[in-house]
Backbone as a chain_set.jsonl record, in Angstrom:
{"seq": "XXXXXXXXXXXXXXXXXXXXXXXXXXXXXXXXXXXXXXXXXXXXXXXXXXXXXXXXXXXXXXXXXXXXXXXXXXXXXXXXXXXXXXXXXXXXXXXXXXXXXXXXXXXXXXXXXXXXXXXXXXXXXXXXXXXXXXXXX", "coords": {"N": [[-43.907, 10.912, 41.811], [-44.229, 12.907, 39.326], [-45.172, 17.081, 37.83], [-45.884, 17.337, 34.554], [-45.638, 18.577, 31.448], [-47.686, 18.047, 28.452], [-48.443, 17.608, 24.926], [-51.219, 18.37, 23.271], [-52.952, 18.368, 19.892], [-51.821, 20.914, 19.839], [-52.156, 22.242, 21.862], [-51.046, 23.146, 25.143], [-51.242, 21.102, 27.804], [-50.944, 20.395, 31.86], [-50.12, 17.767, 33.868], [-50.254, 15.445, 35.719], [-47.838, 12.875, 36.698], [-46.62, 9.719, 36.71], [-43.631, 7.664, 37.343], [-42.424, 4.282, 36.246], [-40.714, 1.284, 36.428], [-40.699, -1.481, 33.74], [-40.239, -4.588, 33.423], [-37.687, -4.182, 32.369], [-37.992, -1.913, 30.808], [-39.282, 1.583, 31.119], [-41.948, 3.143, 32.093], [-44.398, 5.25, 31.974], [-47.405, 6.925, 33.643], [-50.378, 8.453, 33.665], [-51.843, 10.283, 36.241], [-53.411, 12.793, 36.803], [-54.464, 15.046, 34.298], [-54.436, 18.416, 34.688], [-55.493, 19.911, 33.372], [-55.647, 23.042, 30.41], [-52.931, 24.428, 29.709], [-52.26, 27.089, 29.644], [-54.927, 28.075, 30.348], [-55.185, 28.01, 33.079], [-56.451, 28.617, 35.944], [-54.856, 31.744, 37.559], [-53.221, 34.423, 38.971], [-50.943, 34.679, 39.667], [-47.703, 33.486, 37.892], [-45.541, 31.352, 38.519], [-42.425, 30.225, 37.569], [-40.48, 28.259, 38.92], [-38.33, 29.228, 38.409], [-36.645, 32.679, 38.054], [-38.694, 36.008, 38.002], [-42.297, 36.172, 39.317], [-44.28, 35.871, 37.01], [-46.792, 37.875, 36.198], [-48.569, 38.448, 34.024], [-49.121, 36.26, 31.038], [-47.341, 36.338, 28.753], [-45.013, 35.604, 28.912], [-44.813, 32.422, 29.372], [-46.359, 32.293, 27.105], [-44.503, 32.295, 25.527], [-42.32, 30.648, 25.803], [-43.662, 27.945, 25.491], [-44.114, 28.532, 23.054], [-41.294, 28.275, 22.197], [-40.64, 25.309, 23.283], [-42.419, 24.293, 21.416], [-40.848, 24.868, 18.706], [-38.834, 23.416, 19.169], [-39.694, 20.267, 19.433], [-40.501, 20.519, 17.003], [-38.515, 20.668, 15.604], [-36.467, 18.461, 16.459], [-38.005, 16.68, 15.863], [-38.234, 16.308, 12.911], [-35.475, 16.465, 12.386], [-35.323, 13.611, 13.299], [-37.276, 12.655, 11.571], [-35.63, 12.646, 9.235], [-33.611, 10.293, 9.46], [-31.664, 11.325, 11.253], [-29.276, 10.158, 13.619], [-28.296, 11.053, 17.055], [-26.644, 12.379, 17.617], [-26.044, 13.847, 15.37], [-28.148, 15.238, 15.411], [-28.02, 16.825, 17.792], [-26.283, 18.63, 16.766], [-27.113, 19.54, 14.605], [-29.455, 20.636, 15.508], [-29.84, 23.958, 17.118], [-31.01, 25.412, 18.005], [-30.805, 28.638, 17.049], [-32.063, 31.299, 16.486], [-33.809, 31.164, 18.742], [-32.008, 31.236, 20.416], [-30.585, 34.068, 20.457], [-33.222, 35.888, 20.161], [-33.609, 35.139, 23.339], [-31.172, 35.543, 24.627], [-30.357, 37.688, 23.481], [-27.178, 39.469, 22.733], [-25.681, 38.993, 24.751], [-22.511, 37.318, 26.197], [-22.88, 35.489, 28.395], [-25.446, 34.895, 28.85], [-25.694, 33.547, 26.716], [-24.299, 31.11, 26.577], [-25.55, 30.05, 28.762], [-27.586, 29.551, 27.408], [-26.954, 27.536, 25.843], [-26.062, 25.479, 27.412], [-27.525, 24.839, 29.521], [-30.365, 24.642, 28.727], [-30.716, 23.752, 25.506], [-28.426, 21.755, 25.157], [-29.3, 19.495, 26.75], [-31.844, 19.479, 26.238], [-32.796, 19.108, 23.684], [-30.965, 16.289, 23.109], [-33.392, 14.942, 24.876], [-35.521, 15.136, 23.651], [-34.944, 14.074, 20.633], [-35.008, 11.224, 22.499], [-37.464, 11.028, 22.756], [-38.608, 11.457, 20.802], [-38.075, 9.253, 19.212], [-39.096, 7.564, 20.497], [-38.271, 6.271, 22.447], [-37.471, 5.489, 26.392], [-37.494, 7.831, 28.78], [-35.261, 8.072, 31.24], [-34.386, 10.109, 32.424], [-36.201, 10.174, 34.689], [-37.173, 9.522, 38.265], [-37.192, 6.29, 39.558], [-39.74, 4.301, 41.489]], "CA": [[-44.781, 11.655, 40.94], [-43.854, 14.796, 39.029], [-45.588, 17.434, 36.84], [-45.279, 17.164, 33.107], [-46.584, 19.188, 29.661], [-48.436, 17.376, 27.594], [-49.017, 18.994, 23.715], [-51.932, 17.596, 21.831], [-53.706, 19.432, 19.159], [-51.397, 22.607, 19.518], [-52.298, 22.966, 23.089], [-50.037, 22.234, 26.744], [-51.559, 20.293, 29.148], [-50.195, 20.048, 32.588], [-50.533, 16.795, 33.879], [-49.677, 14.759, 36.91], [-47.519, 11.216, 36.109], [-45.414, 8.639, 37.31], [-42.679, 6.947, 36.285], [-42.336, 2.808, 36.996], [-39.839, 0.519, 35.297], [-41.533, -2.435, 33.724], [-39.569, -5.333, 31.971], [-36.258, -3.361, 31.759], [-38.459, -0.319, 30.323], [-39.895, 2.757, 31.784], [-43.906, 3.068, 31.619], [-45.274, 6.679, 32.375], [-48.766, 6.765, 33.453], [-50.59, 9.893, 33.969], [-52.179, 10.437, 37.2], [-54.441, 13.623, 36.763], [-54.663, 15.943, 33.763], [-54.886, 19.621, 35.021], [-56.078, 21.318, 32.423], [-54.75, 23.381, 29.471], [-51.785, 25.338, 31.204], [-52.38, 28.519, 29.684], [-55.968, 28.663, 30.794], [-55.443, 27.562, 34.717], [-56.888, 29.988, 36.832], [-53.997, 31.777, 38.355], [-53.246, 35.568, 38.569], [-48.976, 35.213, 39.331], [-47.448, 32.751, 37.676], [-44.228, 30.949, 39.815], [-42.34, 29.119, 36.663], [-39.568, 27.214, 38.969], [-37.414, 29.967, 38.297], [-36.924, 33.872, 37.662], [-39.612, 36.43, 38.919], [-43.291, 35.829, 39.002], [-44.921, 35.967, 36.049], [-48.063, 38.643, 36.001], [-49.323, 38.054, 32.396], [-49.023, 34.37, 30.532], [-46.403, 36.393, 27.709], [-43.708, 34.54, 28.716], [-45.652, 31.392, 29.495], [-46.983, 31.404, 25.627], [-43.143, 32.558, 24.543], [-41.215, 28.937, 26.671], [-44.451, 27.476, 24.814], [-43.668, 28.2, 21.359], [-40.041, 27.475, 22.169], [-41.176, 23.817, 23.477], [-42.6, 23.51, 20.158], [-39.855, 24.88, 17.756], [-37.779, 22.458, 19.717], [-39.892, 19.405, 18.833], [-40.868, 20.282, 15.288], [-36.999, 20.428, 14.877], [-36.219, 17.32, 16.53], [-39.055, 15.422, 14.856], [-37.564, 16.616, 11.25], [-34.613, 15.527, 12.038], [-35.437, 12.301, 13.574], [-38.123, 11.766, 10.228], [-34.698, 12.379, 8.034], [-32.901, 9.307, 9.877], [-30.84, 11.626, 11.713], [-28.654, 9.987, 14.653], [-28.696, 11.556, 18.221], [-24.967, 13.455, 17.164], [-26.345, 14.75, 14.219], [-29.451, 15.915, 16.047], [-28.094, 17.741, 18.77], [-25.319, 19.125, 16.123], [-28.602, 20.747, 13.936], [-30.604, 21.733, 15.907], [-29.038, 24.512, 17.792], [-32.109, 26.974, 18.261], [-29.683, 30.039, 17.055], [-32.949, 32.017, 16.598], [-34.211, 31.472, 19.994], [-30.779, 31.917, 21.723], [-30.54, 35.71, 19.824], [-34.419, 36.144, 20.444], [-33.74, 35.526, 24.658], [-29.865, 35.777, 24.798], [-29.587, 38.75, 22.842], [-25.531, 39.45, 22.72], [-25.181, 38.287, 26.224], [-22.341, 36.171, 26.092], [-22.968, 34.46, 29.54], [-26.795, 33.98, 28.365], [-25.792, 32.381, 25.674], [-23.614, 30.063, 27.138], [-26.103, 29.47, 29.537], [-28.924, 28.963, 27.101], [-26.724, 26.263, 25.321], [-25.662, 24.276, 28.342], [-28.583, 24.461, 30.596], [-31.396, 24.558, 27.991], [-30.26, 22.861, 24.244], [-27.846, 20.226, 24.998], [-29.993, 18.62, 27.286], [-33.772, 19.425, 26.192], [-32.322, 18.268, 22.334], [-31.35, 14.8, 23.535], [-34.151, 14.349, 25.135], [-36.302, 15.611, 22.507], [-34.663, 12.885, 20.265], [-35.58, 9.886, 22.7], [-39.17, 11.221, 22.72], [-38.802, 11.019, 18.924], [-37.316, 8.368, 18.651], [-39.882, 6.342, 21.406], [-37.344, 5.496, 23.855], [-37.594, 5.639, 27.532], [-37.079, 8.907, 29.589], [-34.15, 7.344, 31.89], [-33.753, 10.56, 33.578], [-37.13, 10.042, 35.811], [-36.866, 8.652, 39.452], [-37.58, 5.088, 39.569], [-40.46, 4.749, 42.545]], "C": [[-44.111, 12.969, 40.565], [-45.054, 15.428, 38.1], [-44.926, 17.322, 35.533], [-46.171, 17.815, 32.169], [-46.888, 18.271, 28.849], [-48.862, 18.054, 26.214], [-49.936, 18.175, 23.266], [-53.25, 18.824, 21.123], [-52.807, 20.862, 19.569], [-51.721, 22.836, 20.643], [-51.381, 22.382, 23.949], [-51.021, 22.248, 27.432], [-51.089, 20.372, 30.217], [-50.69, 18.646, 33.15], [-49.602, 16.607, 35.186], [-49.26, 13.215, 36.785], [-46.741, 11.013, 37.197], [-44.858, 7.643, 36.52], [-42.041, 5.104, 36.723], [-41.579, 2.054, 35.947], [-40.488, -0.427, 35.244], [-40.692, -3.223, 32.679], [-38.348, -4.747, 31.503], [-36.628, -2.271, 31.206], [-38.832, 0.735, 31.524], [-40.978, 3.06, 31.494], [-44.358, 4.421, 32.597], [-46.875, 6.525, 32.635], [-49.518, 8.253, 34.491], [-51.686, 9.857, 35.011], [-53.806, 11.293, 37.034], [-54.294, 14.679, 35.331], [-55.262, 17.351, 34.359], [-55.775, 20.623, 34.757], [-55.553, 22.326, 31.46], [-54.359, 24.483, 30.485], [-52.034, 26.851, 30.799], [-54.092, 29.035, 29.847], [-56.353, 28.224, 32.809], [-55.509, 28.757, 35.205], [-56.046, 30.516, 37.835], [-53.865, 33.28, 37.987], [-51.694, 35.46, 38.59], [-48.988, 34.06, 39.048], [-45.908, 32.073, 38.454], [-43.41, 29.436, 38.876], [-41.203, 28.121, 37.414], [-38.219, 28.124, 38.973], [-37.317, 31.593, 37.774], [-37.606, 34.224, 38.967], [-40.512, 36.05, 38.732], [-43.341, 36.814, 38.045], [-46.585, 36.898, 36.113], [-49.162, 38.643, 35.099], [-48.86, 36.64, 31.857], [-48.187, 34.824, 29.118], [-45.183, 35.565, 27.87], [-44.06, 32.915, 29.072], [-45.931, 31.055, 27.812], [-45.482, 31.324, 25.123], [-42.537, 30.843, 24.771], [-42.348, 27.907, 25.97], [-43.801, 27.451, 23.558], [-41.727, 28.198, 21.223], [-39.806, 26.079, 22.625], [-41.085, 23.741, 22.103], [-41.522, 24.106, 18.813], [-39.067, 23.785, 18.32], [-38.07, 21.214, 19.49], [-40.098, 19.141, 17.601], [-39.272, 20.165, 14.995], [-36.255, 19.183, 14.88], [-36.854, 16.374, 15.581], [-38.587, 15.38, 13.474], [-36.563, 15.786, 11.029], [-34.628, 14.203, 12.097], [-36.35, 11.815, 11.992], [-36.944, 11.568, 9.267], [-33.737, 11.326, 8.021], [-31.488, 10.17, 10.617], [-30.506, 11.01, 12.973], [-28.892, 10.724, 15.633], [-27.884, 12.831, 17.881], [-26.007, 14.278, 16.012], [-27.751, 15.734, 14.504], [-29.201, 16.887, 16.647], [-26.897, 18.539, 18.036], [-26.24, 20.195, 14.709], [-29.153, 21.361, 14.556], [-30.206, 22.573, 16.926], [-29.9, 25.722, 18.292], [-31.389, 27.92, 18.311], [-30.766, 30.869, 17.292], [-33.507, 32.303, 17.878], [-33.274, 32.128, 20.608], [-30.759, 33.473, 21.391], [-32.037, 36.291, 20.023], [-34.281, 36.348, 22.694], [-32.63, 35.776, 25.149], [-29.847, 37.118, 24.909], [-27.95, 38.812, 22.443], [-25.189, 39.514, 23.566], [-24.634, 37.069, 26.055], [-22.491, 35.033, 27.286], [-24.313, 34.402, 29.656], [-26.611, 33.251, 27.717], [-25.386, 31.468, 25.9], [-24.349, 29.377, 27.977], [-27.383, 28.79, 28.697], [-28.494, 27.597, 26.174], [-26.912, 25.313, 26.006], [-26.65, 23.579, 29.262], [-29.913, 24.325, 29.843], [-31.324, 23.698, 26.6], [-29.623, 21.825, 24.333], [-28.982, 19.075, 25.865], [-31.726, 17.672, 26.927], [-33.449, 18.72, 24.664], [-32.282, 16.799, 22.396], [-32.576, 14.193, 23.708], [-35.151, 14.367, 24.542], [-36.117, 14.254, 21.548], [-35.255, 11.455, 20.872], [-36.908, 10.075, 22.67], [-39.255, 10.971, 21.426], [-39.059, 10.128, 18.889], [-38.761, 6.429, 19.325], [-38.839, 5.37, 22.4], [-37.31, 6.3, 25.224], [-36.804, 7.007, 28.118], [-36.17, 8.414, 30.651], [-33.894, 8.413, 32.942], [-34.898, 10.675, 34.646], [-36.652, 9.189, 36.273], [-37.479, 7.624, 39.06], [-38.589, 5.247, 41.441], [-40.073, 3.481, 43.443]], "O": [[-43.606, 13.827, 41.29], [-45.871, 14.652, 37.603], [-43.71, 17.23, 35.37], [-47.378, 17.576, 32.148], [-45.924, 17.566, 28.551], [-49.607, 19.031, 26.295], [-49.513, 17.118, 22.798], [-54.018, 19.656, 21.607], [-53.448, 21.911, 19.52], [-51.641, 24.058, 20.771], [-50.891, 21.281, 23.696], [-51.678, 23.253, 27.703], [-49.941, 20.565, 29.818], [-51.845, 18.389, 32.812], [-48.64, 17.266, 35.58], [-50.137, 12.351, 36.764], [-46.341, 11.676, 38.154], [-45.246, 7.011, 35.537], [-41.172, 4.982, 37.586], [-41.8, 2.194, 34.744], [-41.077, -0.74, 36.279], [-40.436, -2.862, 31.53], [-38.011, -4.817, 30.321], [-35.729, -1.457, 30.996], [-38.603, 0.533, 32.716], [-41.072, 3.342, 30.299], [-44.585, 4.383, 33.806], [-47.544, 5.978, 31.759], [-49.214, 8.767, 35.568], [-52.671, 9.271, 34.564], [-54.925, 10.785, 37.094], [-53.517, 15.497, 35.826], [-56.481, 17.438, 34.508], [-56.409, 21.532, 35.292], [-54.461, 22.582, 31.967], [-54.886, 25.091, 31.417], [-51.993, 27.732, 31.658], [-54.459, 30.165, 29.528], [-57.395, 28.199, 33.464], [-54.803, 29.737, 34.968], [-56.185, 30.057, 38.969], [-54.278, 33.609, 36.875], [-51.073, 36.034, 37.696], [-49.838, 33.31, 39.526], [-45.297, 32.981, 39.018], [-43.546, 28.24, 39.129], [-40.873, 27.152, 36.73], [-37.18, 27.728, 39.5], [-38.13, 31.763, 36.865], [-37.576, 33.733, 40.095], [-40.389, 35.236, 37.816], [-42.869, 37.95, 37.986], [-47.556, 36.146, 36.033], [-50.36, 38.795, 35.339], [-48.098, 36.008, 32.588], [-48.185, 33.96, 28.242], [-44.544, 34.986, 26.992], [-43.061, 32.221, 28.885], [-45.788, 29.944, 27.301], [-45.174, 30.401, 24.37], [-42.405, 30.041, 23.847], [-41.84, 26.791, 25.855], [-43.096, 26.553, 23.098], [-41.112, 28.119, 20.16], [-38.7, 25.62, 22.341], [-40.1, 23.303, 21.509], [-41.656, 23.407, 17.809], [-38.556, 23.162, 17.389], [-37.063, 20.541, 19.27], [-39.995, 18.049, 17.043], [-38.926, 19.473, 14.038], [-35.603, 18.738, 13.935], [-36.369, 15.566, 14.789], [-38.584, 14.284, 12.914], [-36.417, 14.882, 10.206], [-34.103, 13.523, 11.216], [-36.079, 10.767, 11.406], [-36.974, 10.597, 8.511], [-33.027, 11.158, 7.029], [-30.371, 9.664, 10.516], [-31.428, 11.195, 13.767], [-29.903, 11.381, 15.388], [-28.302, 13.989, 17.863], [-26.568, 15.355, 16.213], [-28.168, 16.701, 13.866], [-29.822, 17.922, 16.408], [-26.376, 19.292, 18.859], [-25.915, 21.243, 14.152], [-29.431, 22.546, 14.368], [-30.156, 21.925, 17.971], [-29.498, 26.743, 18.85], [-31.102, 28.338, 19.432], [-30.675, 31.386, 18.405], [-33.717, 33.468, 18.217], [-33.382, 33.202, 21.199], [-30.988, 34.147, 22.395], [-31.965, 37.52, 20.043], [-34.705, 37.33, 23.303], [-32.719, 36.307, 26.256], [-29.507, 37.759, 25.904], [-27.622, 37.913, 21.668], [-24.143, 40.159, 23.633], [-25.255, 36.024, 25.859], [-22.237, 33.845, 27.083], [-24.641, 33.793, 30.674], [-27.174, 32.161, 27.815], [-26.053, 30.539, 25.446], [-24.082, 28.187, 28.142], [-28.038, 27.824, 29.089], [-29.32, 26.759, 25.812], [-27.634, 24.365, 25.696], [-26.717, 22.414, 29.655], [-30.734, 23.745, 30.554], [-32.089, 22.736, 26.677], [-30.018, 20.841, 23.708], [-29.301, 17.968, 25.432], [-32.324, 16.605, 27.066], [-33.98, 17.616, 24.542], [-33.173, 16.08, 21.945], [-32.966, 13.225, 23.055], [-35.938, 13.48, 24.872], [-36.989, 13.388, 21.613], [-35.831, 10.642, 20.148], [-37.567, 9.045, 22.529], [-40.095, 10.174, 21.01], [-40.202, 9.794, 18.575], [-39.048, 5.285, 18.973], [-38.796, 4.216, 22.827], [-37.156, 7.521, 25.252], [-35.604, 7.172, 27.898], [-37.088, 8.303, 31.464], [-33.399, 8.142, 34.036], [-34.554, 11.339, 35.625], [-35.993, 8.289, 35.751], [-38.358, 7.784, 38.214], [-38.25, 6.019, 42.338], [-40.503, 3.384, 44.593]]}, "num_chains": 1, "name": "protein.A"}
C-alpha cells in the first residue's frame, strides 16, 4: 500500500491504494480516500522532505506545480507527441527559475530529481499505461 494524490475537479485528494498486477497489467485500487489534502486537519505539515511546513503556502505552490506539469503533459500527449518529444517540451523552465532561482546546483537538481522523472511518468498517465514503478504485492 502507498499514499497517492488524486486531482478531480481542481482539487488533491490524498488517498490510500494498492498496486496488483492483473493479466500482465497493473490495476490500482484505492483503499481509503482521506480527504481533500489541503483541508486535513493538521497544524505542521511533514512533506517527506525539507522543514515542516507551518502554513499550506508551499503545499498549494507543489500543488499548482503538479498541475502545470499535467496540463503540459496532457497537451502534448493530445498533439500526438511521443514520450522523447514530451520530456524534450516540457521542461518547466518557469518553475525551475520560480524555485531554483540562479542556483546552479538547484537547478540541476530540479531537472534530475523532479522533471525527468515526474514528465515520463506524467506521459504514461496520459497516455493510460501502467505505473511499472509501484511494488508488486
Amino acid at each position: 500500500m502507498y499514499f497517492r494524490k488524486k486531482t478531480s475537479g481542481g482539487r488533491v485528494y490524498l488517498q490510500i491504494a494498492e498496486s496488483r498486477r492483473v493479466g500482465g497489467g497493473v490495476r490500482q485500487r484505492v483503499i481509503a480516500t482521506l480527504g481533500r489534502l489541503d483541508s486535513l486537519p493538521a497544524d505542521v505539515l511533514f512533506l517527506g522532505h525539507g522543514h515542516p511546513q507551518r502554513n499550506r503556502e508551499y503545499l498549494h505552490r507543489m500543488q499548482d506545480l503538479l498541475t502545470a506539469l499535467v496540463q503540459r503533459v496532457d497537451s502534448a500527449v493530445g498533439a500526438g507527441a511521443t514520450k522523447e518529444e514530451t520530456e524534450k517540451a516540457v521542461t518547466l523552465a518557469d518553475w525551475k527559475q520560480t524555485l531554483a532561482g540562479d542556483d546552479r546546483a538547484l537547478q540541476g537538481g530540479f531537472d534530475a530529481v523532479f522533471v525527468q522523472p515526474a514528465v515520463g511518468r506524467a506521459w504514461q498517465q496520459a497516455k493510460g499505461e501502467p505505473d511499472d514503478t509501484q511494488p508488486s504485492p
